[in-house]
N, C-alpha and C positions, 0 to 999 in steps of 0.2 A: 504494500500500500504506500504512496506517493504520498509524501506533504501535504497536499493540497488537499488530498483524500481523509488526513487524519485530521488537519486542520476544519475541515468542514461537519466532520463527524464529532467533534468537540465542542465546535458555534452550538452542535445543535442540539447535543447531551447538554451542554450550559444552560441554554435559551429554557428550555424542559425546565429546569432544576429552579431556574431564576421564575418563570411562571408559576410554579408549584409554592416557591418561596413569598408572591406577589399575592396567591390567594391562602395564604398564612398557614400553611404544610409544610411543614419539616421534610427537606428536599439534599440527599445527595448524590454526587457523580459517583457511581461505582469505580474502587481503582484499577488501575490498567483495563477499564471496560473493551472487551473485545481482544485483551491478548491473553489475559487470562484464564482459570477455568472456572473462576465466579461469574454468573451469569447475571444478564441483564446490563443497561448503559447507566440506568437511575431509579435510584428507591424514594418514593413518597412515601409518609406516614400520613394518613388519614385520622378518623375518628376509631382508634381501636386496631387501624389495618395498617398493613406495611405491602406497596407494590410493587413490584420487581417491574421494570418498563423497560422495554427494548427500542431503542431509535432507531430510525432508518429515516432517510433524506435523501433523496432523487429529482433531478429537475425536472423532469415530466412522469417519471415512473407510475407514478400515482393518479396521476389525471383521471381516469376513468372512475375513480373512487370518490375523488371529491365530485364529479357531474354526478353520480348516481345518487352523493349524499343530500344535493344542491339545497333548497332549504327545511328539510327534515329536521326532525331532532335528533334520528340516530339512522342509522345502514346496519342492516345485517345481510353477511355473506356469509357461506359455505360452499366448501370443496366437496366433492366427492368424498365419501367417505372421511369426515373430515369435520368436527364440531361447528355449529356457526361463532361466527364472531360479530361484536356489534360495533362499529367505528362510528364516534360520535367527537365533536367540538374539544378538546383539551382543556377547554376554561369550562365547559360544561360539566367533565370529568370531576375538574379539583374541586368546583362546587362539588360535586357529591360527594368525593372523599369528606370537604371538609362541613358535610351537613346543611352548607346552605340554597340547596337546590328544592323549590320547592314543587 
């Protein structure tokens, strides 16, 4: 992995960490996230809960995700064989972590 590559995979585990930290949740970068074998980029503490969060950042990779979410409150996809998942707002999220979603 290239400079450029870690440097941006850092902006974006930060940015995460510093959001989390903006809706008053105890927020850190996992270390060495990604060369290590402790998993995940960043842990939020919630009301009671701790979340292992994985980052990924692509400049278009994601496009069709965000169209499908367009102004929903959440997306839910599944794989084949394969649990759903529900991709929803990140300010959405830490509200719920931290209670204030009503």
């Amino acid at each position: 992995m290239g400079k450029s590559q870690r440097d941006k995979g850092w902006r974006s585990e930060n940015n995460v960490r510093k959001k989390a930290l903006d809706h008053e949740l105890d927020a850190y970068r996992v270390p060495l996230s990604g060369g290590a074998s402790i998993k995940g980029d960043v842990v939020v503490k919630g009301k009671g809960d701790s979340w292992t969060l994985e980052v990924k950042c692509r400049a278009t990779g994601f496009k069709q995700i965000y169209d499908w979410l367009g102004d929903n409150d959440a997306l839910v996809i599944k794989a084949d064989n394969k649990p759903e998942l529900v991709v929803l707002d990140m300010g959405d999220f830490f509200d719920l972590l931290a209670g204030k979603h009503g």
